[in-house]
N, C-alpha and C positions, 0 to 999 in steps of 0.2 A: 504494500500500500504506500509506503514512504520513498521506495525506488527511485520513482519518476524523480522527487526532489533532488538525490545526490548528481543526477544528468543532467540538472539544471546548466544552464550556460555560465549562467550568475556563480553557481556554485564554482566550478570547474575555472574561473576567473580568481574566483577568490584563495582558490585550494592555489593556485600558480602564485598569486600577489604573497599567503602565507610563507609558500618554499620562499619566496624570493627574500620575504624580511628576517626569513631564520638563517637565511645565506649571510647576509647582511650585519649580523648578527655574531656569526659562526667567523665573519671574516675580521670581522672589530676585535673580539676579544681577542681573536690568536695575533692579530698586531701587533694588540699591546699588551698583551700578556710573554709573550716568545722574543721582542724584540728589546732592544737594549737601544733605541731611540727615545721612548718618553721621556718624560722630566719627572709628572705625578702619575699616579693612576688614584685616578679622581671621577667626581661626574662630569666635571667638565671636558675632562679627555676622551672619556665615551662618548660626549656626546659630539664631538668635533670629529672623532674618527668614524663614526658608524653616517655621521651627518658627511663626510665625505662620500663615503661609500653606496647612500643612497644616492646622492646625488650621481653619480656614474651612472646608475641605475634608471633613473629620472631623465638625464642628458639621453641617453641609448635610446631609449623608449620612444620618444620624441624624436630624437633625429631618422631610426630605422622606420618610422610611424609601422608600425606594427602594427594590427589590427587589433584594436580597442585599446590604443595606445593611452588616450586619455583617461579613459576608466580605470584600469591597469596604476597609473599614476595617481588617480583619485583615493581610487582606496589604497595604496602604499602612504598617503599622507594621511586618512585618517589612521591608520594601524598606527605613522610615527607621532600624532598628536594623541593618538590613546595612551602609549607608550610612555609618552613623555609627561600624562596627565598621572597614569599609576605609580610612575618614579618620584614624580614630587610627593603622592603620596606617602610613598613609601621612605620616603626622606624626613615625614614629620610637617610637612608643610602643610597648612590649614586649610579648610576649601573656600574660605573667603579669598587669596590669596591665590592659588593656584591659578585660575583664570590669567592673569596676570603676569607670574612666571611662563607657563605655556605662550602666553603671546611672546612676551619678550624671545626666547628661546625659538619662537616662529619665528622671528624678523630675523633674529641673528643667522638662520637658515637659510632664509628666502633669499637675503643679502649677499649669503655665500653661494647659494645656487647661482643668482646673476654673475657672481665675479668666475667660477669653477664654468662654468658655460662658456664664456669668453676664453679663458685659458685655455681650457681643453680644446677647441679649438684649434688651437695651437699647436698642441701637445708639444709645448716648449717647457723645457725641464726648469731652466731658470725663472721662470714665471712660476712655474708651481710651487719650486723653493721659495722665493718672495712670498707667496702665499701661507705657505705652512709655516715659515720664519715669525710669521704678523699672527699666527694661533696661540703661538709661547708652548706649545704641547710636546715639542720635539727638543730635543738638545743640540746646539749649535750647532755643535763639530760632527754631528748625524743628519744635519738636513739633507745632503747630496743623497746617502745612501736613501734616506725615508724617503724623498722623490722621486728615486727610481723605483725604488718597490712602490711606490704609489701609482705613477703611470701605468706600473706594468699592469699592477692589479685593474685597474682600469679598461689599457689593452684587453686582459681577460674577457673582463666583464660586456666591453663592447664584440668583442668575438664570437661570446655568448648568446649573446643576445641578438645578432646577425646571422649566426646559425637558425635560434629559433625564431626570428621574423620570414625565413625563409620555407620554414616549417607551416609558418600559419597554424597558429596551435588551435586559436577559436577561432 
């Protein structure tokens, strides 16, 4: 009787958007957990590296326009505004407040989506170092290394994703 729901299209959208944010996810922590570039391991540096890494994700989607690119991207942003709503929870921070944080934390995104847009672009490595320099999340004398491991991860991720635009999954 419930069947017909799981072959929903909607669903089969959503179950992709989930792999995509536990990839996302899966690739933040071993960043900074395995690498010997951070400064802190904070929330702030989760959320600057996972906030890079959607954004890859977001750029790709958009530039292959893959079918239901925009939706795709829609719910990838609410999953990171949910995300970012239970973290502050989970931090102690009060629900008069939250509102608040979550915007802030939106703009500081949105701002880095425009600039990571532009760069990539490019995919000029000195542009990206300047970029991740202005974060404070990396240690000086490792920004070259963390830029390359960052484009590359990126390269992946647009590979990826040009593979399955190609697939036309939905």
């Amino acid at each position: 009787m419930l069947l017909h729901y799981f072959y929903k299209k909607e669903n089969k959208e959503k179950n992709y958007v989930n792999d995509i944010y536990s990839k996302n996810l899966r690739l933040s922590v071993r960043f900074i957990k395995t690498k010997k570039y951070i400064l802190k391991n904070d929330f702030q540096t989760s959320f600057e590296i996972f906030s890079l890494f959607l954004i890859f994700h977001l750029k790709n989607f958009k530039d292959f326009k893959m079918k239901n690119h925009k939706k795709i991207n829609q719910e990838l942003m609410n999953l990171f505004v949910n995300d970012l709503d239970y973290s502050f929870r989970e931090m102690g921070i009060g629900d008069i407040k939250i509102g608040k944080y979550v915007k802030t934390y939106l703009k500081k995104f949105y701002f880095r989506l425009s600039m990571m847009d532009e760069i990539l672009n490019t995919k000029d490595l000195n542009k990206i170092g300047i970029f991740i320099s202005k974060l404070n999340i990396i240690k000086r004398d490792k920004i070259n290394k963390a830029s390359k491991e960052i484009l590359s991860t990126y390269l992946k991720i647009q590979s990826s994703i040009e593979n399955n635009s190609k697939l036309d999954k939905f």
